[in-house]
C-alpha positions in Angstrom: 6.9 -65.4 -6.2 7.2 -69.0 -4.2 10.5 -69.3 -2.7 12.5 -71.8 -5.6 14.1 -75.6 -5.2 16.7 -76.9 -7.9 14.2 -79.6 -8.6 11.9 -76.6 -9.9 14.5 -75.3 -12.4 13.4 -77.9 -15.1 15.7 -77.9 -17.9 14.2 -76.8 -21.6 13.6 -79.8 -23.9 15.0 -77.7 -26.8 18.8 -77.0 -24.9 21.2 -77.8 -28.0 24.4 -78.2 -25.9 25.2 -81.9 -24.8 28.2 -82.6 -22.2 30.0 -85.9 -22.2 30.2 -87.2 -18.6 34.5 -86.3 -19.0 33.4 -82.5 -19.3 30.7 -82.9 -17.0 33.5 -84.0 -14.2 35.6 -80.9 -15.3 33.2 -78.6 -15.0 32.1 -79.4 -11.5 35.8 -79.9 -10.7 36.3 -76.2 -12.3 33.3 -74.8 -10.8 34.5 -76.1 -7.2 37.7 -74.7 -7.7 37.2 -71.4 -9.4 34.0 -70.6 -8.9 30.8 -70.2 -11.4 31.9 -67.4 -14.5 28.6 -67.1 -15.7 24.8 -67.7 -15.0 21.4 -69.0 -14.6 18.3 -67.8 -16.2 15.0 -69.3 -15.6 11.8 -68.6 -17.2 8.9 -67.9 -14.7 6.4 -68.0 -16.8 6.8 -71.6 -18.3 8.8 -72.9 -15.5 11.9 -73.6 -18.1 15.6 -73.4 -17.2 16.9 -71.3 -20.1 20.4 -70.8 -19.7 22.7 -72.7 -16.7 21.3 -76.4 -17.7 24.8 -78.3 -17.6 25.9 -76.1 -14.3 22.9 -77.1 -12.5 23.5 -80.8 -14.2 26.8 -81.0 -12.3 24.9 -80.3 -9.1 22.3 -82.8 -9.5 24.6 -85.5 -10.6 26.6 -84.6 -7.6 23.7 -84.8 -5.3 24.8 -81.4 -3.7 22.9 -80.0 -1.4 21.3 -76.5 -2.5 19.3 -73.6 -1.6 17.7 -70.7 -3.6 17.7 -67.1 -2.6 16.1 -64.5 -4.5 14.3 -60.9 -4.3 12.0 -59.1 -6.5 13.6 -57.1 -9.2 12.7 -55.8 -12.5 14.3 -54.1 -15.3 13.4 -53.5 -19.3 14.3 -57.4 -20.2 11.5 -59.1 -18.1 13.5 -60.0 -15.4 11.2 -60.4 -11.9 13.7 -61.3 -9.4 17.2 -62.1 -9.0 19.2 -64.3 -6.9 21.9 -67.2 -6.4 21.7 -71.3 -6.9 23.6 -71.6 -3.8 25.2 -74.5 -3.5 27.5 -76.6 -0.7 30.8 -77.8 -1.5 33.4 -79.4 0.1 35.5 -76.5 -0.7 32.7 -74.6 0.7 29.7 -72.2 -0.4 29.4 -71.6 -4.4 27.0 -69.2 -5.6 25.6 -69.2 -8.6 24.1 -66.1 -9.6 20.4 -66.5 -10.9 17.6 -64.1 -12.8 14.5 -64.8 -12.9 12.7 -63.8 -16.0 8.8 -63.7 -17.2 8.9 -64.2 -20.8 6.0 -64.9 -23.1 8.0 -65.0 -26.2 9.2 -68.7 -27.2 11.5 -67.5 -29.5 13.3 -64.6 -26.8 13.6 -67.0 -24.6 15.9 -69.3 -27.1 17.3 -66.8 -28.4 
């Protein structure tokens, strides 16, 4: 696996959730304060973002400055490595935890 860029995590043209640019500002506010709760996942195979799309939004908006780390990992759901979207604040490092999966199935990967 090629070492990963934030630019490479396209988001999915199907991602129902929509975030007004209020909600966008808390998040990365929340985010910088507390920390990222939850996840990314992104689909090898297809190169789509499936889960984390507003998160990494907030970065991009932001213009933060970012690095990827990851290893090789598998388990029974298809991941292939796992990692952090690792991102620097002004309140310093956030990592964002990140799986990488390889998923042929459309409709896994929405679901």
């Amino acid at each position: 696996m090629k070492p990963l860029k934030l630019s490479d995590l396209k988001e999915a043209g199907y991602n129902p959730r929509m975030i007004s640019d209020k909600r966008l500002t808390n998040l990365s506010k929340s985010m910088g304060k507390y920390g990222d709760l939850s996840g990314v996942v992104f689909n090898e195979r297809n190169k789509t973002l499936v889960s984390g799309h507003q998160r990494l939004k907030t970065l991009r908006v932001a213009g933060v400055k970012t690095r990827i780390e990851t290893k090789k990992a598998k388990d029974k759901f298809g991941t292939v490595a796992e990692g952090y979207v690792i991102a620097q604040l002004e309140s310093g490092e956030l990592r964002i935890p990140l799986r990488v999966v390889d998923w042929s199935d459309k409709k896994v990967e929405m679901a």
